[in-house]
N, C-alpha and C positions, 0 to 999 in steps of 0.2 A: 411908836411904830418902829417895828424892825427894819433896817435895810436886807436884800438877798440880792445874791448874785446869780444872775440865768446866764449859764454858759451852752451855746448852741453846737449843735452838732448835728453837722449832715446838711440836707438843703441842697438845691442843685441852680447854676446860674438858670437865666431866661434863655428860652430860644429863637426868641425875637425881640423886640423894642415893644410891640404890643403888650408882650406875654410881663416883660417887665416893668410896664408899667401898671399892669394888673397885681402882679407881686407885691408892689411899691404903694401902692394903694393899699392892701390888705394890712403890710406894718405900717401905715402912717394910722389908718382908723383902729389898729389895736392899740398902740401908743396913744391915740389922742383919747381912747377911749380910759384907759389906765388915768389920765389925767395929771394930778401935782403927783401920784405915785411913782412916777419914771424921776427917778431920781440923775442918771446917766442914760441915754437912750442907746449907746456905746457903738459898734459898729463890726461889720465883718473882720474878721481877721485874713492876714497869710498862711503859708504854708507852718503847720505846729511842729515844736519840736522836741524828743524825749531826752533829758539828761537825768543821770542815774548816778549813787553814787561812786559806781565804778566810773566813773568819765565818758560812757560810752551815751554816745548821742544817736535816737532814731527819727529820721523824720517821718511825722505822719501820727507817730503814736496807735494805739489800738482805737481809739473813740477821741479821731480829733478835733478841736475845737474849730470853728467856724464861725464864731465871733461873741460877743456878750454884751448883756443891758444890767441897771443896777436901776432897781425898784425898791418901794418900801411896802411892807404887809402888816397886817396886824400880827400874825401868825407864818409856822410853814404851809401849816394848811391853807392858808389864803393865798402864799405864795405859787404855790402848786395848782391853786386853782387861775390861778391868771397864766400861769404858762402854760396851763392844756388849752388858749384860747389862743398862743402863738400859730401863727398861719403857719411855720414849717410843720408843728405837729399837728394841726387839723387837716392841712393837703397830703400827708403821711411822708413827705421829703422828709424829714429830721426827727430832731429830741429836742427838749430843753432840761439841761442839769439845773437845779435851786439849791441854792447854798448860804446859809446867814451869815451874813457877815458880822463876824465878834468883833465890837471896838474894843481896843486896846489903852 
């Protein structure tokens, strides 16, 4: 099995305790549903930042990240099919990037 990395983007906090704990529920039952595949279940990130090789730094970036998990698939194809089951891109809040991760 391959490992991927799903780097999110987008997403919007709760706007209540209710609302978040309905949120929190939707990634816990797709994590437990993913099962020994959640290799790192990973976590939101801070504000992202752009460095270039001119030194120049942007915060924010054009499509910033907003945190990531490391799974394992058989495939990308598989990979990509578990992240179109991610609750930010089923409630249309976000994306999920998939990316295999090459051991080294």
């Amino acid at each position: 099995m391959a490992k991927f990395l799903l780097a999110y983007h987008g997403g919007k906090a709760p706007d209540s305790p209710e609302e978040g704990e309905k949120v929190m529920a939707a990634w816990m039952a797709w994590f437990g549903g993913m099962g020994d595949a959640v290799v790192d279940p990973g976590n939101p990130v801070g504000q992202s930042h752009t460095v270039t090789a001119k030194g120049a730094v942007a915060d924010g970036g054009a499509n910033p990240v907003s945190g990531y998990s490391i799974i394992t698939a058989a495939d990308v194809e598989a990979a990509k099919a578990v992240a179109a089951q991610c609750p930010m891109v089923v409630d249309g809040s976000g994306s999920v990037e998939v990316a295999e991760i090459v051991e080294m």
